[in-house]
Steps between C-alpha positions, in 0.01 A plus 500: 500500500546162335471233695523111466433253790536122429381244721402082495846352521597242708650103568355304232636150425612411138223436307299718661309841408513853611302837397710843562281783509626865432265787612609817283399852610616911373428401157250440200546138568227378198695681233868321569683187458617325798786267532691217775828465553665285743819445646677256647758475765867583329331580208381814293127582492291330218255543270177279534192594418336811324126592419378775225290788678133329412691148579407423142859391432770371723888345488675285692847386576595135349585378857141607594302383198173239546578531911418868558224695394483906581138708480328826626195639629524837410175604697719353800822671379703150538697314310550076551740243475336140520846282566383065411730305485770647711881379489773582736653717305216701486605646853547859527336805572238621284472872409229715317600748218376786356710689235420854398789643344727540599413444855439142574329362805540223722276351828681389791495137359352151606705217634434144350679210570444169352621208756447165617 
């Protein structure tokens, strides 16, 4: 079966950097896109990064733009998130996605928080 597993968060002080990690397993990981979403306390889960199946193209949320940077090895079946630049309001948990409709997959998330 499908399964996601995130790891790499952690304390990090504003200004700081993180990399999430997301080891994917069940599927043909090289021939689909991957996304992150986040979510923060009291809040509804958000889009923040996605990456094309050969990583050749990828999108990214406004909030996240020029700070966060998401890749893949697909020999490693993993997908990234390189966090610079990080801002307190980038706390939340992190989650990896995998959408095959119309079932749509989730890891058991990542907490970052970003405090002095």
């Amino acid at each position: 079966q499908v399964q996601l597993v995130e790891s790499g968060g952690g304390l990090v002080p504003p200004g700081g950097s993180l990399r999430l990690s997301c080891a994917a397993s069940g599927f043909t990981f090289s021939s689909n896109a991957m996304n992150w979403y986040r979510q923060a306390p009291g809040k509804e889960r958000e889009f923040v990064a996605a990456i094309t199946s050969t990583g050749g193209f990828t999108n990214y949320a406004d909030s996240v733009k020029g700070r966060f940077t998401i890749s893949r090895d697909n020999a490693k079946y993993t997908v990234y998130l390189q966090m610079n630049s990080l801002k307190p309001e980038d706390t939340a948990v992190y989650y990896c996605n995998y959408n095959m409709y119309p079932s749509n997959y989730w890891g058991q998330g990542t907490q970052v928080t970003v405090s002095s």
